[in-house]
N, C-alpha and C positions, 0 to 999 in steps of 0.2 A: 376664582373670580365670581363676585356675587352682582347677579343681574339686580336691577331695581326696576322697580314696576311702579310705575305711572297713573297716578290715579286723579280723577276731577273732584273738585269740593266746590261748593257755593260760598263766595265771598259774600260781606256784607253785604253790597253793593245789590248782587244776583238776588239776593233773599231777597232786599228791599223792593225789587224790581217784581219781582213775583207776585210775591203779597202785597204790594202798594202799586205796583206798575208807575211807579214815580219817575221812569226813564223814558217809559212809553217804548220800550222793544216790539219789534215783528211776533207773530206768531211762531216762525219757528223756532228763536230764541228763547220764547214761553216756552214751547214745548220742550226743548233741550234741558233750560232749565228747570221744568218740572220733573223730568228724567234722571235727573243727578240728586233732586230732595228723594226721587222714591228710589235712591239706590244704585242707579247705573253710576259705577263710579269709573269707570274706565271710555277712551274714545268709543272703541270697538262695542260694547254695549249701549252705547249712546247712539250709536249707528242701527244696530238690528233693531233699538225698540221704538228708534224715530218711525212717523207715519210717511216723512219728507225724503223726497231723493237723496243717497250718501252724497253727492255733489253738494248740497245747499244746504246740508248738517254741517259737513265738515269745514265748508266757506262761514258758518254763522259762529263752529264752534270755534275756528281760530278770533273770530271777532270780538267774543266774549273774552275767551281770553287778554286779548288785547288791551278790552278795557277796563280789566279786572272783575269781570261779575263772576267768571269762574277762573279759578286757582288748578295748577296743575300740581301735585306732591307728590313725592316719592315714598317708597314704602315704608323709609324711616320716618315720615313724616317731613323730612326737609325740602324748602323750595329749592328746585333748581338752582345752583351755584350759590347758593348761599351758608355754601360750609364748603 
């Protein structure tokens, strides 16, 4: 049984928002999302390298997911249930 591993990518959506702020996100959602362009591609290092409570990471980073500015993918690269 082969474990899959879970990793965060920046949607168009999250780049746009970054670099243009054209959604108008919180501060911690910047930060999050900065986090993910320099590489934390996983929850758990999104967590150690926030400056913010794991509490209000992890509440912002289900939110992004949500609204698509971040993508969650598998280590084959496939989204969740989509194969």
């Amino acid at each position: 049984m082969k474990l899959r591993k879970e990793m965060l990518i920046l949607t168009p959506r999250g780049a746009e928002e970054l670099h243009k702020g054209t959604h108008q996100f919180d501060v911690t959602a910047k930060n999050i999302l900065t986090l993910i362009e320099q590489g934390a591609s996983t929850a758990d290092m999104v967590l150690q390298r926030s400056m913010f409570p794991h509490n209000a990471v992890t509440k912002c980073l289900h939110q992004l997911v949500r609204n698509k500015s971040v993508a969650v993918v598998t280590d084959d690269w496939n989204a969740p249930g989509s194969g």
